[in-house]
C-alpha positions in Angstrom: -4.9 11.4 95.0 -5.8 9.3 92.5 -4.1 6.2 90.9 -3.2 8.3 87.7 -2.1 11.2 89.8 -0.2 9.1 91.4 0.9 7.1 88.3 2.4 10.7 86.6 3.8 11.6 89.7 6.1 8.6 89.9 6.7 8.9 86.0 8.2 12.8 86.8 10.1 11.5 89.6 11.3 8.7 87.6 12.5 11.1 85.3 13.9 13.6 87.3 16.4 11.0 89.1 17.1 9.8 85.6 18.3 13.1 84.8 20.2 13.5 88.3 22.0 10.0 87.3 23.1 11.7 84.1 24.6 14.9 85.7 26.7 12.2 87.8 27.7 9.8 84.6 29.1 12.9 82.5 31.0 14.2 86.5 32.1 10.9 86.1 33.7 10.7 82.9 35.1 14.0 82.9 36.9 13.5 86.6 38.2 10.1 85.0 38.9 12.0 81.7 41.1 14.5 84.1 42.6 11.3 86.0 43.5 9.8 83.2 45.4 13.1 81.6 47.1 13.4 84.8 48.2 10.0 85.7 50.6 10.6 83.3 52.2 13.6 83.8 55.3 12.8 85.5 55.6 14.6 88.9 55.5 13.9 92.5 51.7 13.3 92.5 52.6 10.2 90.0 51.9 7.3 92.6 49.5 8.8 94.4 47.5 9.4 91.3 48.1 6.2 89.8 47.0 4.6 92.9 43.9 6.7 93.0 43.0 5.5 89.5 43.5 1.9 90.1 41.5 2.0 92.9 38.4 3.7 91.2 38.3 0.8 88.2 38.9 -1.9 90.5 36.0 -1.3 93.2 33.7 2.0 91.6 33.7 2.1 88.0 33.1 -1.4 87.5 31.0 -1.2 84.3 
């Protein structure tokens, strides 16, 4: 293989996992879009949920 082979290969696979770190950013935002819609429904599930939540911005979704 040659260097440029190699250089376009890398450049595909650069963009391919660029593309797979998209699909998980907008998972992301719509499972915290969901949390967020639910953490404030009142119900049994309140703390649990709440809890859940606080724990995803403090040590995941640190931006």
């Amino acid at each position: 293989m040659t260097d440029e082979e190699r250089v376009l290969s890398c450049q595909c696979e650069i963009r391919r996992l660029r593309s797979v770190v998209r699909g998980y950013e907008e998972e992301r935002r719509a499972f915290l879009t969901w949390l967020e819609a639910e953490s404030k429904i009142p119900s049994e599930n309140q703390a649990g949920l709440s809890r859940v939540k606080q724990y995803l911005d403090t040590y995941l979704y640190q931006d």
